[in-house]
MARBA-3410 file (N, C-alpha, C, O; in Angstrom, 1 decimal):
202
0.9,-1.2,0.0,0.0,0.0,0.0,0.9,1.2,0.0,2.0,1.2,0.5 ~ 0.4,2.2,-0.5,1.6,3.2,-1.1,1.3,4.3,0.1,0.2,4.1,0.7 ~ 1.8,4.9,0.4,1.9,6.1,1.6,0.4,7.4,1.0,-0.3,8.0,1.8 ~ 0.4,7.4,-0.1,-1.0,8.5,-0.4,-2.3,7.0,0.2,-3.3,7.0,1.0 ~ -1.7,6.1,-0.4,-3.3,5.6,0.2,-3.6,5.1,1.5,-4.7,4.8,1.8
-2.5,5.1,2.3,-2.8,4.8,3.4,-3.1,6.2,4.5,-3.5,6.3,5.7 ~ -2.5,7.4,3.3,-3.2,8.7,4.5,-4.3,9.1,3.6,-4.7,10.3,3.6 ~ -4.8,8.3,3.0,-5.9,8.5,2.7,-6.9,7.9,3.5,-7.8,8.5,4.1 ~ -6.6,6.5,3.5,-7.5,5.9,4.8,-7.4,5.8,6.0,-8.3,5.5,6.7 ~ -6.4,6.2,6.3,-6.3,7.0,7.7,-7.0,8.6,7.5,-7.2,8.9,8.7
-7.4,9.4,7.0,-8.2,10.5,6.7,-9.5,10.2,7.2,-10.1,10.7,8.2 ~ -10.1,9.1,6.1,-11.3,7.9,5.6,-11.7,7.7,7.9,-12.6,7.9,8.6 ~ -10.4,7.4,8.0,-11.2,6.8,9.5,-11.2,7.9,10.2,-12.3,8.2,10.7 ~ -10.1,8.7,10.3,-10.6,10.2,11.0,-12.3,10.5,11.0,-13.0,10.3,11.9 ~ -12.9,11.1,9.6,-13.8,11.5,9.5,-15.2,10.7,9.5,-16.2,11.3,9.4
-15.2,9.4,9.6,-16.0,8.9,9.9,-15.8,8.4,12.1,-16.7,7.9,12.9 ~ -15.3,8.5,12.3,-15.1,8.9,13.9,-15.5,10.0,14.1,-16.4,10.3,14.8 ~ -14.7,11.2,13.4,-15.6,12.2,13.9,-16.6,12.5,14.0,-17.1,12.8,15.1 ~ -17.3,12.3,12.6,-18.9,12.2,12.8,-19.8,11.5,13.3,-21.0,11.9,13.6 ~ -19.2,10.1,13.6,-19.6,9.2,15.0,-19.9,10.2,16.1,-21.0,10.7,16.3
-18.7,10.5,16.8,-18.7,11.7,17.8,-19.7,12.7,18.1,-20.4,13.1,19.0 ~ -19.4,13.2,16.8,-20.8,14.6,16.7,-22.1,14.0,16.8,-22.9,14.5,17.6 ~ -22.2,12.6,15.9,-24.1,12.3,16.2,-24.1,12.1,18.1,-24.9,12.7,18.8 ~ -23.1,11.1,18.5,-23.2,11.0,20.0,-23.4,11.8,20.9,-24.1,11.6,21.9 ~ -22.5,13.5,20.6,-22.6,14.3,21.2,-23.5,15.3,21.3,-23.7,16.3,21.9
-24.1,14.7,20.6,-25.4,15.9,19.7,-26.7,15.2,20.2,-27.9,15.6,20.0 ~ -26.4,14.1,20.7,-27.9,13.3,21.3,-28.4,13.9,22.4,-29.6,14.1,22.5 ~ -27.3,14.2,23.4,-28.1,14.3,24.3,-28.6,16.2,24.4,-29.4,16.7,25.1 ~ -27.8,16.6,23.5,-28.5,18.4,23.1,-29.8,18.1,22.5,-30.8,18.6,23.0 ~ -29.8,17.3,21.5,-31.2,17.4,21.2,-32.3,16.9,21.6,-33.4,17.0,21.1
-32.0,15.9,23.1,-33.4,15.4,23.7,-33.2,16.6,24.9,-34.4,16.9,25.2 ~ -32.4,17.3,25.7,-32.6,18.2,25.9,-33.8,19.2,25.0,-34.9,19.5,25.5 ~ -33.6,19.5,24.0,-34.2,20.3,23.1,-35.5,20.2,23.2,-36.2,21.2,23.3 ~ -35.9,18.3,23.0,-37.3,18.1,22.8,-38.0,18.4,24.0,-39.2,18.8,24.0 ~ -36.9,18.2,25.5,-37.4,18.2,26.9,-38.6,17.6,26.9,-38.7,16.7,26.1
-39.9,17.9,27.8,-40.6,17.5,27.8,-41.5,16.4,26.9,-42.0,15.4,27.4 ~ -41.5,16.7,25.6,-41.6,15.6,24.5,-40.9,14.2,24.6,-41.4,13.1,24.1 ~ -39.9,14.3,25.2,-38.6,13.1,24.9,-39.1,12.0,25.5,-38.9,10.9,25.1 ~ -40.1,12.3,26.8,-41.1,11.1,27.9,-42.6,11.6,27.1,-43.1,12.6,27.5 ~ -43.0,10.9,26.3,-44.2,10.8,25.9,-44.7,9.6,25.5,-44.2,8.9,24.7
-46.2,9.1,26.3,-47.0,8.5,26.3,-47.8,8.2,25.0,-48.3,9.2,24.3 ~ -48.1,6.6,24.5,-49.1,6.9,23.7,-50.0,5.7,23.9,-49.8,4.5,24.1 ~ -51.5,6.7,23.5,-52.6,5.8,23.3,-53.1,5.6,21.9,-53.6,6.5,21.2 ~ -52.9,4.1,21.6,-52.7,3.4,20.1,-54.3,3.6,19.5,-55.3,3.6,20.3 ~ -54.4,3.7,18.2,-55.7,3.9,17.5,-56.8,2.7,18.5,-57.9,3.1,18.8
-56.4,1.7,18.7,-57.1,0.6,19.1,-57.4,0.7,20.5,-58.0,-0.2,21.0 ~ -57.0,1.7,21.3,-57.5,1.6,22.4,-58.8,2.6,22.7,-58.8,3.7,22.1 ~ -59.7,2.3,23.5,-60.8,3.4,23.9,-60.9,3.2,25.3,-61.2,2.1,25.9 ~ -60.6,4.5,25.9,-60.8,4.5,26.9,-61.9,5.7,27.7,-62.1,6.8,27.1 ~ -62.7,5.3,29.3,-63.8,5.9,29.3,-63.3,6.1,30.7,-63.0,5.1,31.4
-63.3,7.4,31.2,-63.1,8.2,32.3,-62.1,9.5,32.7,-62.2,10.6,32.1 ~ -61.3,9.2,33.6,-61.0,10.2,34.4,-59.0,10.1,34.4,-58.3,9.4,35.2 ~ -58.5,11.1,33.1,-57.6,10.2,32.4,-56.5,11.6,33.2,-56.9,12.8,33.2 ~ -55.3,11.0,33.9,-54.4,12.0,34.7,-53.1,11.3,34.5,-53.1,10.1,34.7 ~ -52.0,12.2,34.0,-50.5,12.3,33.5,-49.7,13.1,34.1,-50.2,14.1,34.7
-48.4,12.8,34.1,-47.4,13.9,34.5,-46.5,14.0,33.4,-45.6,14.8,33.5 ~ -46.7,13.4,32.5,-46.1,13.2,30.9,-46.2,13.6,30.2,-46.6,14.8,30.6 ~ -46.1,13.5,28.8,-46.7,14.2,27.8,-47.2,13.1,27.3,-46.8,12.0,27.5 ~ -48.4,13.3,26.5,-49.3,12.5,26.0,-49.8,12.7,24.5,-50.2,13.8,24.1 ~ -49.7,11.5,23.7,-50.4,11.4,21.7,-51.2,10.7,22.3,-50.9,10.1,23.3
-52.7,10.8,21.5,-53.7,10.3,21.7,-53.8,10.3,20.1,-53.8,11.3,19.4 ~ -53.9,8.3,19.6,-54.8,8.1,18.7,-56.0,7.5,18.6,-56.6,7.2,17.5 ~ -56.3,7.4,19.9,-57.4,6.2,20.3,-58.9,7.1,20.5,-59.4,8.0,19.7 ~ -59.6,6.5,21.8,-60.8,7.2,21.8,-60.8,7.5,23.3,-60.4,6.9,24.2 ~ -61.3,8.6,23.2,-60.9,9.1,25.0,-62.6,9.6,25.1,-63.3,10.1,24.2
-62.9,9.2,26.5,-64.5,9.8,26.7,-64.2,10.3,28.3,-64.2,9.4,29.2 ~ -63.9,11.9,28.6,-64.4,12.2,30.1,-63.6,12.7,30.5,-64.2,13.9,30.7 ~ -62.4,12.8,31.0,-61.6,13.9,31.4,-60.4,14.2,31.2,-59.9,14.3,32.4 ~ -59.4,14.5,30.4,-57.8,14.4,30.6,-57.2,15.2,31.0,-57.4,16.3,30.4 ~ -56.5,15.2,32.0,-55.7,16.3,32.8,-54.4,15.9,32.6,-54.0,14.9,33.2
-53.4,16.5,31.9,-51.9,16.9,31.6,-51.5,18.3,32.3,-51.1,19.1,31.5 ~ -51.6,18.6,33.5,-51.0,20.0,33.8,-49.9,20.3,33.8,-49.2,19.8,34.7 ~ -49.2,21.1,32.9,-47.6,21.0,32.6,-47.2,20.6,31.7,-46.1,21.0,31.4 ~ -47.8,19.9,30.8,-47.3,19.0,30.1,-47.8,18.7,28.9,-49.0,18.5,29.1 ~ -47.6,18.6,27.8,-48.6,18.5,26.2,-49.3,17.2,26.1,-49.0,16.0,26.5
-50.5,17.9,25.4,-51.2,16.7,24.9,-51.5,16.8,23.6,-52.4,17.6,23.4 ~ -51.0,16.1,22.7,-51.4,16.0,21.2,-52.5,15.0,20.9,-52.5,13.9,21.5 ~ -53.7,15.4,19.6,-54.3,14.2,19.3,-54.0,14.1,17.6,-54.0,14.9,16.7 ~ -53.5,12.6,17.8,-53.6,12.2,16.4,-54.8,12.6,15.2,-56.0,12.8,15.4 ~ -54.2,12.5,14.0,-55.5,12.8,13.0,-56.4,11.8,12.9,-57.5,11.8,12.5
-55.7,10.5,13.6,-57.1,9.5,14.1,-57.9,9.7,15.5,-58.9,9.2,15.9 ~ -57.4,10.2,15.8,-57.9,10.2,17.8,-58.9,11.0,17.8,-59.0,12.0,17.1 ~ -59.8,10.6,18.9,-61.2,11.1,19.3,-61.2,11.2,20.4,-60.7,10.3,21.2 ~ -61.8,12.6,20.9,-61.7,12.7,22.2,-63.4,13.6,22.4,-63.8,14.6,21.7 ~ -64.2,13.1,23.4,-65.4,13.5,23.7,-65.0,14.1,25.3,-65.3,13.3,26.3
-64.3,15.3,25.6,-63.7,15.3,27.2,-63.3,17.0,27.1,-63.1,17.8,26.1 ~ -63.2,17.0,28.4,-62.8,18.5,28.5,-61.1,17.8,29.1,-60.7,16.8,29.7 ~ -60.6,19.2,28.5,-59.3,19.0,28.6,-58.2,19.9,28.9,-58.1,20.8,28.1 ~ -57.5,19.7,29.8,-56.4,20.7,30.3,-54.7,20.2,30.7,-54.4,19.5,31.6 ~ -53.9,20.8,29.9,-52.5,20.8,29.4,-51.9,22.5,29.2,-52.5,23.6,29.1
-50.6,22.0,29.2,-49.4,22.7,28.7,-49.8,24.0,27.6,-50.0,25.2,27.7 ~ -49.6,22.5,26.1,-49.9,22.6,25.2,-50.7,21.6,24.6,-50.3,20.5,24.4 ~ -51.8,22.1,24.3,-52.7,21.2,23.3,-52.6,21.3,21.7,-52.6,22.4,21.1 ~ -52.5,20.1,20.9,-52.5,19.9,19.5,-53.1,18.9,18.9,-52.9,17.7,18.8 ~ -54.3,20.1,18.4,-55.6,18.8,18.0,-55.4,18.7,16.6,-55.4,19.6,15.7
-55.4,17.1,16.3,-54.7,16.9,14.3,-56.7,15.7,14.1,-57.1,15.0,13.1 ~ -57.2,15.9,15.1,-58.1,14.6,15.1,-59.9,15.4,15.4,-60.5,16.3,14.8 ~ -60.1,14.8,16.2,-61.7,15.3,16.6,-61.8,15.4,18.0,-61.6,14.3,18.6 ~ -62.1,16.6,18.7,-62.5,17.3,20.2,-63.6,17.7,20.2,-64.0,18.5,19.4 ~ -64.3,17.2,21.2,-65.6,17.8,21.0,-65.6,18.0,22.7,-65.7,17.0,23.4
-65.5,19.0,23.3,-65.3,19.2,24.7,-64.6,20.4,25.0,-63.9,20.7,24.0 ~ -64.5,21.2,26.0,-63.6,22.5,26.1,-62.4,22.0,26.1,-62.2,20.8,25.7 ~ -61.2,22.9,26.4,-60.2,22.9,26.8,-59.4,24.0,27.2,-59.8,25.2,26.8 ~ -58.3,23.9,27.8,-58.0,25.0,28.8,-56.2,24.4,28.7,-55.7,23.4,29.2 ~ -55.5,25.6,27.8,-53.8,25.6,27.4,-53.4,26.4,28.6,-54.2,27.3,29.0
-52.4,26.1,29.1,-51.5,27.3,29.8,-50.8,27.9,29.0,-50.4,29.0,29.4 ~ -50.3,27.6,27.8,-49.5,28.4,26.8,-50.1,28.1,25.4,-49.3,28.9,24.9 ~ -50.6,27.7,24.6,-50.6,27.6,23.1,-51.7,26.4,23.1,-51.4,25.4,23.8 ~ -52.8,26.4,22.5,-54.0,25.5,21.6,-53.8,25.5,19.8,-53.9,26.6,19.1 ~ -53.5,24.3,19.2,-53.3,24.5,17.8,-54.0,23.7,17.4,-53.9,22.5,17.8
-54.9,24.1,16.7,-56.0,23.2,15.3,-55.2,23.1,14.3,-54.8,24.1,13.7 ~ -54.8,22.0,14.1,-54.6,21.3,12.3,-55.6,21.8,11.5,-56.7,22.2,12.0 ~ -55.4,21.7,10.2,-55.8,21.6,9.5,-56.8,20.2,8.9,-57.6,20.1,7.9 ~ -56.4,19.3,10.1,-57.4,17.7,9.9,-58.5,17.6,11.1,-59.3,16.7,11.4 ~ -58.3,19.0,11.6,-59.1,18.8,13.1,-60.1,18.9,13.0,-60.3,19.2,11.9
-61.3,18.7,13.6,-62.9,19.2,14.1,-63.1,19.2,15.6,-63.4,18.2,16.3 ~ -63.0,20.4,16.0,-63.3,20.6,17.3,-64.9,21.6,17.4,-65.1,22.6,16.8 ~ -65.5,21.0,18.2,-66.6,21.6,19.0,-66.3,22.3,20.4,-65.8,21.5,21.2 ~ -66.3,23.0,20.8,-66.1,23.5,22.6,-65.5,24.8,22.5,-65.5,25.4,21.4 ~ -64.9,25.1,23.7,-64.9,26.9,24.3,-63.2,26.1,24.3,-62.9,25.0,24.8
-62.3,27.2,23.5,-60.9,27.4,23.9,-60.6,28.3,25.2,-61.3,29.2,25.4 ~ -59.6,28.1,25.9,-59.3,29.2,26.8,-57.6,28.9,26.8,-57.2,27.8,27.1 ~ -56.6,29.8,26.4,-55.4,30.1,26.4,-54.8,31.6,25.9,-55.4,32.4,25.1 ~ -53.8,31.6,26.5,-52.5,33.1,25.8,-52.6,32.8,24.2,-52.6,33.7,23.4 ~ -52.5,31.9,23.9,-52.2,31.7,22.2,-52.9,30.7,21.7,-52.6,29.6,22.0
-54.1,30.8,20.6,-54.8,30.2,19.8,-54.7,29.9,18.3,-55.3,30.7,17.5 ~ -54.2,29.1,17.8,-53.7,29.0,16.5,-54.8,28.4,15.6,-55.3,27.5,16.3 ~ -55.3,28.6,14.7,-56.7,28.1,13.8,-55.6,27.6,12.6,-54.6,28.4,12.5 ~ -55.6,26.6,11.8,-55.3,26.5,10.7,-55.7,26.8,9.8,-56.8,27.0,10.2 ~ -55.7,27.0,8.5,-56.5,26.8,7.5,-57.0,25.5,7.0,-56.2,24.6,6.8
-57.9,25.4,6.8,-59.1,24.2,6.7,-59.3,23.4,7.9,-59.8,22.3,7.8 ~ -59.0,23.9,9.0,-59.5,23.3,10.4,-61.0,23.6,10.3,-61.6,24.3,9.4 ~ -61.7,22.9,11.7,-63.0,22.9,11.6,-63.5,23.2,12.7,-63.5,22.2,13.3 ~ -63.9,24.4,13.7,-64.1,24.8,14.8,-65.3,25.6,14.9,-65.6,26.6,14.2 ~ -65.9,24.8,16.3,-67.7,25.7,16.5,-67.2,25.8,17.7,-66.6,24.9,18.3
-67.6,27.1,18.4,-67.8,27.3,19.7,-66.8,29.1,20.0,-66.9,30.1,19.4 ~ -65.8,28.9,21.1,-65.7,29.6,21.7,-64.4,30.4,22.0,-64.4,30.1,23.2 ~ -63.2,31.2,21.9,-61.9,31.3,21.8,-61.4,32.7,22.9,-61.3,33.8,22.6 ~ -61.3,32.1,24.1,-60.9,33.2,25.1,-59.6,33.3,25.3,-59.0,32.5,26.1 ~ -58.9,34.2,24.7,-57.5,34.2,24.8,-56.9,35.2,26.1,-57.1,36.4,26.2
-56.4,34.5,26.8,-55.8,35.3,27.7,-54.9,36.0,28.2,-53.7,35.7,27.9 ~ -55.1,37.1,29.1,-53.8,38.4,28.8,-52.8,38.2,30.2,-51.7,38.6,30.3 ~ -53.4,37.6,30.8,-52.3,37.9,32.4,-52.5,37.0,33.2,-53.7,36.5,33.4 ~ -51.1,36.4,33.9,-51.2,35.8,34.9,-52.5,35.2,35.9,-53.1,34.1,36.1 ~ -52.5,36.5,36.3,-53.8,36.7,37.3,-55.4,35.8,36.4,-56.2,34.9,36.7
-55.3,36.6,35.3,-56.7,36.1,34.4,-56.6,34.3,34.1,-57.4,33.4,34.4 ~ -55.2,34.3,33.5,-54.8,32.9,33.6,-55.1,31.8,35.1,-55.1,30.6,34.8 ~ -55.2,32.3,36.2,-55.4,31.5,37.4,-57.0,31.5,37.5,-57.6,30.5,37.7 ~ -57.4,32.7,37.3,-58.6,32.5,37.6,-59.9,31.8,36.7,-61.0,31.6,37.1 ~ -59.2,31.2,34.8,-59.2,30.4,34.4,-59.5,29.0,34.5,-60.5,28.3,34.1
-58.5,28.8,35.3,-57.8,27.3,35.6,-58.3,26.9,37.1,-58.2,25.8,37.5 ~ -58.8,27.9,37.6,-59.9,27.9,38.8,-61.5,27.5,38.6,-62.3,26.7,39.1 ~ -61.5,28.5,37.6,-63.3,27.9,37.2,-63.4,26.8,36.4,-64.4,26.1,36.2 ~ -62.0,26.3,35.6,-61.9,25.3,35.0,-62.2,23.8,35.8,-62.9,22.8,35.4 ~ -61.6,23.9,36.9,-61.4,22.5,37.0,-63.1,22.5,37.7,-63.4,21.3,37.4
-63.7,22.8,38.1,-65.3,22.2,37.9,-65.8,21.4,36.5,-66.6,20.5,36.7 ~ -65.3,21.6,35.1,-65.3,20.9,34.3,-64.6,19.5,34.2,-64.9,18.5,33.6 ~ -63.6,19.8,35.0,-62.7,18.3,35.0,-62.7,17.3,35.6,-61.7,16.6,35.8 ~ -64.4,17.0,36.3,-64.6,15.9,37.1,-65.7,15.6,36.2,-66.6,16.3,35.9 ~ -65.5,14.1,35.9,-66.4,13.4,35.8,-67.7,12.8,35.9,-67.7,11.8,36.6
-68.7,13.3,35.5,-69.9,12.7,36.0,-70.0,11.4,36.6,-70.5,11.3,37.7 ~ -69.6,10.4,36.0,-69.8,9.0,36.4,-69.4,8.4,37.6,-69.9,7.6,38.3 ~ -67.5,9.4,37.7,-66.6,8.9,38.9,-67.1,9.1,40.3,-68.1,9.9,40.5 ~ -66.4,8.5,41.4,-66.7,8.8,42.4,-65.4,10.2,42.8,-64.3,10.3,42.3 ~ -65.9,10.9,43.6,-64.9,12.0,44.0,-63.5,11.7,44.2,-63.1,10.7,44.7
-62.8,12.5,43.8,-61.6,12.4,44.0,-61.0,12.4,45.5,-61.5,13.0,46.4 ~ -59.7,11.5,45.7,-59.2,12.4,47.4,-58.6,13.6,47.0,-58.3,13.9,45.8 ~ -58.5,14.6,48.2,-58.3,15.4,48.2,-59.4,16.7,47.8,-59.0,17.9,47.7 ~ -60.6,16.5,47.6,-61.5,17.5,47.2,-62.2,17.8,48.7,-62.9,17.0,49.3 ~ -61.7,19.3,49.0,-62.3,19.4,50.9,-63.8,19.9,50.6,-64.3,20.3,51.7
-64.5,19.9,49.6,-65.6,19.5,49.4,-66.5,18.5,50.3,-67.2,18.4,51.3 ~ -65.7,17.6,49.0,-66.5,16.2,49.5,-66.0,15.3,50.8,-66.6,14.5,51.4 ~ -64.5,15.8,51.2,-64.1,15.5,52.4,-65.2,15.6,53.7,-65.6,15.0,54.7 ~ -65.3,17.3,53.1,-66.2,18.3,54.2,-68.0,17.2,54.4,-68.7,17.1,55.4 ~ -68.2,16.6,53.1,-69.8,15.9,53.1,-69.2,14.8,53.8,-70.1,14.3,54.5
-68.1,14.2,53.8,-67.8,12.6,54.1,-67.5,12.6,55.8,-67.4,11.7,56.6 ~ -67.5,13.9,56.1,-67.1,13.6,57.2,-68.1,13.7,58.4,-68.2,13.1,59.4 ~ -69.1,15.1,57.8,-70.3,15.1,58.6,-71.3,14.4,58.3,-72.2,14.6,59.1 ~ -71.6,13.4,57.3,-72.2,11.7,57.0,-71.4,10.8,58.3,-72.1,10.4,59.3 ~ -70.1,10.6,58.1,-69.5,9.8,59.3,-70.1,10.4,60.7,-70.3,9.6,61.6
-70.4,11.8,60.8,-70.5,12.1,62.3,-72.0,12.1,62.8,-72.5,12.0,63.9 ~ -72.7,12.0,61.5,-74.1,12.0,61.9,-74.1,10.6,61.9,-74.8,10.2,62.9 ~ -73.4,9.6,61.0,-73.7,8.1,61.6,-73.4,7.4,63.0,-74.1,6.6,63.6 ~ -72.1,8.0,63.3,-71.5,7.8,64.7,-72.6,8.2,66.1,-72.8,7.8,67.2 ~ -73.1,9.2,65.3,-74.2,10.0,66.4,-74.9,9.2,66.7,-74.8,8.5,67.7
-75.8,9.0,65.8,-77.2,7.7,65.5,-76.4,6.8,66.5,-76.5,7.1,67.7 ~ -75.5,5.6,66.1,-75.0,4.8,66.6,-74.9,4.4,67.9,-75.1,3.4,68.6 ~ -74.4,6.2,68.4,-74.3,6.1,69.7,-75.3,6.0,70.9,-75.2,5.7,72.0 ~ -76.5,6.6,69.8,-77.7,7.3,71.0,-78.0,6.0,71.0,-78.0,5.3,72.0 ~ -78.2,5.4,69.6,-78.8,3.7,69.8,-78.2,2.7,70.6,-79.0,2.0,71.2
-77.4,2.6,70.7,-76.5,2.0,71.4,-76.2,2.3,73.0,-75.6,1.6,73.8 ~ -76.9,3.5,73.1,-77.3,4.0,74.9,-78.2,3.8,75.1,-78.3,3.1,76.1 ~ -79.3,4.1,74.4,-80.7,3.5,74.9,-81.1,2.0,75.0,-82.0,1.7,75.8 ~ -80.4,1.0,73.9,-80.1,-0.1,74.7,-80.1,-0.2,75.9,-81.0,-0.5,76.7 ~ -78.4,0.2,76.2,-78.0,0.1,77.4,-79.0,0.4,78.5,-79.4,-0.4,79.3
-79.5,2.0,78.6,-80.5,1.7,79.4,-81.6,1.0,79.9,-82.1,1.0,81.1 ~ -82.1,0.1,78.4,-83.0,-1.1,78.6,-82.9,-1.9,79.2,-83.6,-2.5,79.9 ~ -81.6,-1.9,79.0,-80.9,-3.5,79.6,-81.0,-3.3,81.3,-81.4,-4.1,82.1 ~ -80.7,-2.3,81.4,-80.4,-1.7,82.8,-81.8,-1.9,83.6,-81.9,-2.4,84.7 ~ -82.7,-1.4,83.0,-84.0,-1.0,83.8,-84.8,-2.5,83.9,-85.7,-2.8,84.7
-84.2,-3.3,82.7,-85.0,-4.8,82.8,-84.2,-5.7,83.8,-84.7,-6.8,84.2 ~ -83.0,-5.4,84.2,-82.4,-6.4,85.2,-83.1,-5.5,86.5,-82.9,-5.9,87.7
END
């Protein structure tokens, strides 16, 4: 082998190591990049699911969703196959499919162009495509403040008719406890007036 061809392929292996290098080094910048995207969940065309659907992920939906999805933080996309009959609150929402239910973005709601949504938008930034399909309602919001107070009257939409209460709602805590205290009551008086029976018949 003659000295040009062997610093040739010694060249030949430099540059393909380096560019080894660069794709390696460059992986973990670009799932940095995607951040939140890079942990995303998905529900496959074939699944349908019916309730009270809660994430800390990001979430694609190709399937069928009926009732509530809650992504706070975090995006939720629907595929151009996915059906969703639910009110819904995320990050960022990206409907490519069919919504028929409110929803409530902390930063950005975007209709495709393949979309059909029915319901009331509420976010800072609303994107309509051209040839998207949308009936209803688009409140775009200016401030912080308006933004909380949002996502306040929101989440009364984000319970489920069918489920039973969530923990943590001092609502229903507040009903569950004065049901316990009025049963305990009952219980007790009944349970003394026995006793007195018992007493007065010996």
């Amino acid at each position: 082998m003659s000295n040009d061809e062997q610093q040739a392929n010694e060249d030949g292996a430099n540059s393909f190591l380096d560019g080894f290098m660069d794709q390696s080094s460059a992986a973990p910048q670009n799932r940095a990049q995607m951040g939140d995207d890079f942990e995303k969940s998905v529900i496959g065309k074939n699944i349908k699911f019916r309730g009270e659907l809660i994430g800390n992920e990001s979430l694609h939906i190709e399937g069928t969703i009926e009732g509530t999805v809650i992504m706070e933080g975090h995006n939720l996309s629907v595929g151009a196959g996915g059906e969703l009959n639910a009110n819904i609150h995320a990050k960022n929402i990206i409907v490519e499919g069919a919504l028929t239910g409110d929803a409530l973005a902390e930063e950005l709601i975007e209709i495709r162009r393949t979309a059909v949504v029915k319901g009331n938008l509420t976010a800072p930034r609303i994107q309509l495509d051209d040839g998207g399909k949308f009936r209803g309602s688009m409140d775009m919001v200016d401030t912080d403040a308006e933004m909380k107070e949002r996502v306040s009257d929101f989440k009364e939409k984000l319970v489920h008719p069918s489920l039973p209460p969530r923990e943590g709602d001092q609502n229903n805590n507040a009903n569950a406890s004065s049901a316990s205290g009025l049963f305990s009551t009952s219980s007790t008086s009944d349970y003394a007036d026995d006793t007195v029976e018992a007493e007065s018949e010996a």
